[in-house]
ZAMARGU-4260 file (C-alpha; in steps of 0.2 Angstrom, whole numbers, plus 5000, padded with zeros to 4 digits):
<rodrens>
0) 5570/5498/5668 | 5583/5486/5669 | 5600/5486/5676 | 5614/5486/5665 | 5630/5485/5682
5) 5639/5500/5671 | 5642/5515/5680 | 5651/5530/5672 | 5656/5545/5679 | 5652/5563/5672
10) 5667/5573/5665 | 5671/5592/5671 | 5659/5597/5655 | 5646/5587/5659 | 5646/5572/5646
15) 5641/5554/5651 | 5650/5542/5639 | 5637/5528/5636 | 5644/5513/5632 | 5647/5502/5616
20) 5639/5489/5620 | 5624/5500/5624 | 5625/5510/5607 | 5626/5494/5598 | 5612/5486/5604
25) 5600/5500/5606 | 5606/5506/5587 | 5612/5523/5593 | 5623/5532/5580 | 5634/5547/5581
30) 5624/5560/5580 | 5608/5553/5583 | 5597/5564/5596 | 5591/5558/5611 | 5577/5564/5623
35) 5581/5565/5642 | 5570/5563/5655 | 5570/5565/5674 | 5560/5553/5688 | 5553/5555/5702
40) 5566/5543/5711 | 5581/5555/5704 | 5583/5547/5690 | 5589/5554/5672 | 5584/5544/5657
45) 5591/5545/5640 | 5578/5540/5627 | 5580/5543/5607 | 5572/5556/5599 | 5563/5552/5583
50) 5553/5566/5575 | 5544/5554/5563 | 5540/5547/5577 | 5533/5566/5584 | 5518/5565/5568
55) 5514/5548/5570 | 5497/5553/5571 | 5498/5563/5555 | 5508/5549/5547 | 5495/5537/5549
60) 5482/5546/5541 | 5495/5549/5529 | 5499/5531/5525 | 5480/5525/5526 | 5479/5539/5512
65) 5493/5532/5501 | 5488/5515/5501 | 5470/5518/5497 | 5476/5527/5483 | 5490/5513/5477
70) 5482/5500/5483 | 5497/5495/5491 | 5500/5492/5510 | 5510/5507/5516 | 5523/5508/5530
75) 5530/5525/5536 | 5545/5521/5546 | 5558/5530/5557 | 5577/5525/5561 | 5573/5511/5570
80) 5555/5506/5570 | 5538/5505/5560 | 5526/5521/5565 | 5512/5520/5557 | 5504/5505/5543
85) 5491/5506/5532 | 5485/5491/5519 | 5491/5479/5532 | 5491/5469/5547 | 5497/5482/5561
90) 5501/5470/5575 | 5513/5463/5562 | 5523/5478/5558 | 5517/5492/5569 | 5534/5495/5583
95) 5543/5482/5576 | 5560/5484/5574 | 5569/5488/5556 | 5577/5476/5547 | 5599/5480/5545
100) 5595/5480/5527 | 5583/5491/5527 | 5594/5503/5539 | 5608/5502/5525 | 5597/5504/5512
105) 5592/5521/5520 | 5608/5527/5524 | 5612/5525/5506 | 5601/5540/5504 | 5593/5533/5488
110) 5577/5527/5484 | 5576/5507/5482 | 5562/5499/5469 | 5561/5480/5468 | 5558/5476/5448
115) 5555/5459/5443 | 5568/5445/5446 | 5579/5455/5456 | 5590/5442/5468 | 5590/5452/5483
120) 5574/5458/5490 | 5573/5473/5505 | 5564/5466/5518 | 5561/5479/5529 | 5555/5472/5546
125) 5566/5459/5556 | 5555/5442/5556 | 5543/5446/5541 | 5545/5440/5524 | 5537/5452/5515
130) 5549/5464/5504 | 5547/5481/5499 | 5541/5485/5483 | 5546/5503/5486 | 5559/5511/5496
135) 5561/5530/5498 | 5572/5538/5513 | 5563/5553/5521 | 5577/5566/5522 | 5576/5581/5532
140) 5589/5595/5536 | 5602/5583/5525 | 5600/5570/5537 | 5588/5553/5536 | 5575/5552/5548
145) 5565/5537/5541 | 5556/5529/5526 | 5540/5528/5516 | 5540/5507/5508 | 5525/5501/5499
150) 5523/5483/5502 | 5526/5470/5487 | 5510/5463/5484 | 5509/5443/5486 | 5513/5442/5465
155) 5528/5449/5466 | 5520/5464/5457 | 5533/5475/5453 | 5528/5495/5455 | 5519/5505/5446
160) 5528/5523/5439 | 5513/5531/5450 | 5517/5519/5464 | 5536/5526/5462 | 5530/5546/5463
165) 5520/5544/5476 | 5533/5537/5489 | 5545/5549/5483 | 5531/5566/5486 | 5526/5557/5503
170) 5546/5555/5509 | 5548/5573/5503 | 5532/5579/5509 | 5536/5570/5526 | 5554/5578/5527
175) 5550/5597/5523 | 5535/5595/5537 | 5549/5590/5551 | 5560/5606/5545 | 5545/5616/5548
</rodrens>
């Protein structure tokens, strides 16, 4: 762990305000929910809670499934990070961090497909060049909790229809699991 030098004090209710400096540069949103844990030295830490992150196992037999299928490389993301790849290099996406495009992109709550000649491709990991073919949010309980992409192949390729369906039955397949 490392020291930040902030120290807050807990209101008459209970409530820790963390700071914005914090939120900012760990990406936590109003609303999001966090996990807290306790250590053995007394300490309390706040970590978020990602309940993608809580099937990754499922999610990557998922994704190895879809992108045997496609043929595509497959990444099922959270908020903030890749869970689990299929099709692909893991060391290059596996845990990395989301692009801010592709965190806007979900937040729009609609489904982004990269057709031929388009000027702005989606990216979706910080530090890799390869855009998404297909983007589709994973929505559960009204609220985004990640993504289902399928890689653009080297070509530029753009998506087949089925491509399309499949990322859009896997986001909403993904979703209605984490309301169960």
């Amino acid at each position: 762990m490392k020291a930040t030098g902030i120290v807050r004090r807990i209101d008459d209710l209970g409530r820790v305000v963390i700071p914005k400096e914090i939120r900012r540069t760990m990406r936590i949103r109003e609303g999001d929910p966090l996990e807290i844990y306790t250590g053995p030295n007394e300490e309390v830490v706040f970590k978020k809670y990602s309940p993608v992150g809580e099937m990754s196992e499922f999610a990557v037999q998922y994704a190895d499934v879809m992108s045997r299928v496609s043929g595509s490389a497959v990444l099922i993301c959270d908020r903030d990070h890749v869970i689990a790849v299929a099709g692909e290099s893991k060391k290059d996406y596996l845990e990395k961090r989301l692009s801010k495009q592709l965190e806007e992109a979900m937040e729009d709550r609609q489904a982004v497909v990269l057709r031929g000649g388009e000027a702005r491709p989606l990216f979706p990991v910080e530090e890799r060049d390869r855009p998404s073919a297909v983007m589709v949010p994973i929505l559960a309980a009204g609220d985004v909790t990640g993504c289902v992409c399928f890689l653009a192949d080297e070509q530029g390729t753009p998506p087949s229809e089925s491509d399309i369906h499949l990322a859009q039955v896997a986001a909403g397949f993904l979703g209605k699991q984490m309301e169960e």
